[in-house]
C-alpha positions as CSV (number, residue, x, y, z in Angstrom):
1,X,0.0,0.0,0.0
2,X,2.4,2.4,0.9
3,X,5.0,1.3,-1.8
4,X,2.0,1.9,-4.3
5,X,1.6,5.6,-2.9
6,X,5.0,6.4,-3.3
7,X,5.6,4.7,-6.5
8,X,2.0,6.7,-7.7
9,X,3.5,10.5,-6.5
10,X,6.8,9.4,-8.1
11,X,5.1,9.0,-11.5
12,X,2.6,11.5,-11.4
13,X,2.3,13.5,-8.2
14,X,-1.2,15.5,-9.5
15,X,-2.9,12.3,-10.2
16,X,-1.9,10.6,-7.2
17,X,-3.7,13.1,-5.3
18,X,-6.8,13.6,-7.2
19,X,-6.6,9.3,-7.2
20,X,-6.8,9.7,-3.2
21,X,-9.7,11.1,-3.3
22,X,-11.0,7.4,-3.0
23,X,-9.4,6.7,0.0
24,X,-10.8,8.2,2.7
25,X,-14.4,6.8,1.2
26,X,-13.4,3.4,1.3
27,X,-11.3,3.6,5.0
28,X,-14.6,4.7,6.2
29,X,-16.8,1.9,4.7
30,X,-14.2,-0.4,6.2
31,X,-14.0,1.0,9.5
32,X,-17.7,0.7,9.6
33,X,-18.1,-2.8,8.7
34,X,-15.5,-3.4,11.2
35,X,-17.4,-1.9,14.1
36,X,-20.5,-3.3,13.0
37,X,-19.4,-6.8,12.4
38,X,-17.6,-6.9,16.4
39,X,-21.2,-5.9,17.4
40,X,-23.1,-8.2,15.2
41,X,-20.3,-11.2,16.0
42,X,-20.7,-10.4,19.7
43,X,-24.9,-10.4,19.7
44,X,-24.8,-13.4,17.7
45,X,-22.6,-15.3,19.8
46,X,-25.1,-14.6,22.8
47,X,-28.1,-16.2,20.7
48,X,-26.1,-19.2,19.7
49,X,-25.4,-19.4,23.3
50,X,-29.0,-18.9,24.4
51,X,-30.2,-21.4,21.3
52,X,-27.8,-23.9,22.8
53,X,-29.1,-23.3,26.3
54,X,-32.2,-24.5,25.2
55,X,-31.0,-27.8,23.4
56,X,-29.1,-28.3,26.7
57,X,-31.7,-28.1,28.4
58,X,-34.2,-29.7,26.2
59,X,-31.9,-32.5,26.5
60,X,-30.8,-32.3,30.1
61,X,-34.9,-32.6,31.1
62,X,-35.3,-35.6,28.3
63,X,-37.6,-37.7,30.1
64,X,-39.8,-34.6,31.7
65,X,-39.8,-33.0,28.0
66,X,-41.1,-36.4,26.4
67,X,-43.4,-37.2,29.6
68,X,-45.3,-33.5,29.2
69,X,-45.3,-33.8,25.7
70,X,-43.0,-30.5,24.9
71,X,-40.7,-31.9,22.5
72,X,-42.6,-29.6,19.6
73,X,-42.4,-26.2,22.0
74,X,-39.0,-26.9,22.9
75,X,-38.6,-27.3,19.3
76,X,-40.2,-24.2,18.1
77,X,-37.9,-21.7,21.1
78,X,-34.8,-23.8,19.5
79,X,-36.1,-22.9,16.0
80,X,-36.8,-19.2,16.8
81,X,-33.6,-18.5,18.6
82,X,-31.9,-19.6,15.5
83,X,-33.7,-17.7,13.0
84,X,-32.9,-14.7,15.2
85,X,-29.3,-15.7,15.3
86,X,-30.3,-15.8,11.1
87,X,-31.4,-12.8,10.8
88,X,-28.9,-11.0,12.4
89,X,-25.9,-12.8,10.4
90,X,-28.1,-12.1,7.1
91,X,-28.0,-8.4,8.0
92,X,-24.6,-8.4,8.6
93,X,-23.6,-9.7,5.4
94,X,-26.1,-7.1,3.3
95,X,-23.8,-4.5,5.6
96,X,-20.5,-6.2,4.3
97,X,-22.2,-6.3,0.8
98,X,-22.7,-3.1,1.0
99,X,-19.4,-1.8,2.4
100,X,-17.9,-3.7,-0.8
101,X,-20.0,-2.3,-3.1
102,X,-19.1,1.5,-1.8
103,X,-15.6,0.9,-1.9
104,X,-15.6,-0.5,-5.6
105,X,-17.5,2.1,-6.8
106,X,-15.2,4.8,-5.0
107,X,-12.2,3.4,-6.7
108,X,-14.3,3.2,-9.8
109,X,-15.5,7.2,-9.5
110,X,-11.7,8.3,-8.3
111,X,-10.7,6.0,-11.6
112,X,-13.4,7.9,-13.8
113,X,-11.9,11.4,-12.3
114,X,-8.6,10.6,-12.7
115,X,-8.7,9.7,-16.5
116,X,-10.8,12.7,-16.9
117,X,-8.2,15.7,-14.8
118,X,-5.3,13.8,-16.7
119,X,-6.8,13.9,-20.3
120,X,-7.2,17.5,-19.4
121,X,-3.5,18.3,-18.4
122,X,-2.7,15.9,-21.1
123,X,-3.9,18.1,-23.8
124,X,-3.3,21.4,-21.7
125,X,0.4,19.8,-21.8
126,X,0.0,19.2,-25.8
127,X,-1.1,22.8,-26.6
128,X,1.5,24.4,-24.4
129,X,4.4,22.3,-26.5
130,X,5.9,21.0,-23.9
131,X,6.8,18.1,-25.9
132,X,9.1,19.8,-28.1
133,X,11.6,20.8,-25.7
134,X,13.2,16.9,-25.3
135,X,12.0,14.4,-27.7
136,X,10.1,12.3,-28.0
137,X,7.9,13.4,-24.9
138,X,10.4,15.4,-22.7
139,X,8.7,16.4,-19.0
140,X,4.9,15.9,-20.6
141,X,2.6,13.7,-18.9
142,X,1.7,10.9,-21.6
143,X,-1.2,8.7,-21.2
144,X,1.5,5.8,-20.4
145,X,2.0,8.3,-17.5
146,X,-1.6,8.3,-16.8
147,X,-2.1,5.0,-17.1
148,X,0.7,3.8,-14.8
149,X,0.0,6.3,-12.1
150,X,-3.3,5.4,-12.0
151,X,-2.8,1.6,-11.8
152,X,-0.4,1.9,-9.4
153,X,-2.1,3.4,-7.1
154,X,-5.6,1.9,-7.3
155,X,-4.2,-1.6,-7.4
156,X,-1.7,-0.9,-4.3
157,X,-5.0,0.5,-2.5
158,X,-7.0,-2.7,-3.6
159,X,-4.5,-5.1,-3.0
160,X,-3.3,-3.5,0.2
161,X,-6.9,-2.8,2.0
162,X,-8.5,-5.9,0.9
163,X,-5.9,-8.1,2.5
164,X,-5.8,-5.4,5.4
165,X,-9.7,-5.8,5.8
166,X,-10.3,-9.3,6.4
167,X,-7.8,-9.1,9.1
168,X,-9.6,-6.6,10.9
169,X,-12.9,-8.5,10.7
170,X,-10.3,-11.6,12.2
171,X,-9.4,-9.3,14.9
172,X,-13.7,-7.9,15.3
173,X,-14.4,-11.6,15.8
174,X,-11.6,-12.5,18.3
175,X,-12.8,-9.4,20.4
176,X,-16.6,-10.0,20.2
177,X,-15.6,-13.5,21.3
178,X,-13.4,-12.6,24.6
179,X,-15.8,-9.9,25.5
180,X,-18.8,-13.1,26.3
């Protein structure tokens, strides 16, 4: 990640910083799924446990369970406590759904703005001769320029969060867990 950044205001030092714009956008959809997933991982934990308490016990009380005939309500409180534990995991994955989808289509608007302020110094660049000075390009930005700038940077940011990210939802899980 930071070799990318480096390597990106190297190359081209405007683009890099109108490419960054991404970056806080996406650091904040992944601190948020984060926070969201030790909370979620932490109140699903507690209705798996209270799911299981009621198996245990179900189990613990067989022959008073069988003997009263409540092997369908203990069923159905087993059941329920699961589909709450469900739904709760279900809305935890449209929140990581979501937090992918926001960073993608960051990197995909910083990408679109990028190619659009570097066509535009491109051809201020070309009308202001600046090629002419040191063939073949001398100190003009080119769209190799552009191009490599750009794919440096957004495939360092990519590569380096995504890898970054599903360690912190590790480390969201491990806490939620130590807290019970």
């Amino acid at each position: 990640f930071i070799c990318a950044v480096v390597l990106t205001f190297v190359k081209d030092w405007q683009l890099g910083m109108v490419l960054l714009i991404a970056l806080p956008v996406s650091g904040m959809a992944t601190a948020t799924v984060v926070d969201l997933s030790r909370r979620v991982y932490n109140l699903q934990g507690v209705l798996y446990i209270k799911a299981g308490g009621l198996a245990e016990s179900a189990l613990y009380a067989f022959r008073t369970v069988v003997a009263f005939g409540g092997q369908q309500r203990s069923l159905r409180a087993y059941e329920a406590a699961l589909k709450e534990a469900d739904a709760v995991g279900r809305r935890l994955s449209l929140a990581m759904s979501l937090s992918v989808g926001t960073n993608a289509a960051s990197g995909y608007a910083a990408v679109s703005i990028g190619m659009f302020a570097g066509c535009c110094w491109l051809l201020q660049g070309y009308e202001h001769h600046c090629w002419k000075s040191a063939p073949p390009f001398g100190t003009c930005r080119t769209g190799g320029t552009m191009v490599a700038a750009m794919f440096m940077l957004m495939w360092g940011v990519a590569m380096g969060l995504s890898s970054v990210s599903s360690s912190f939802e590790a480390f969201a899980a491990a806490r939620a867990a130590a807290s019970r």
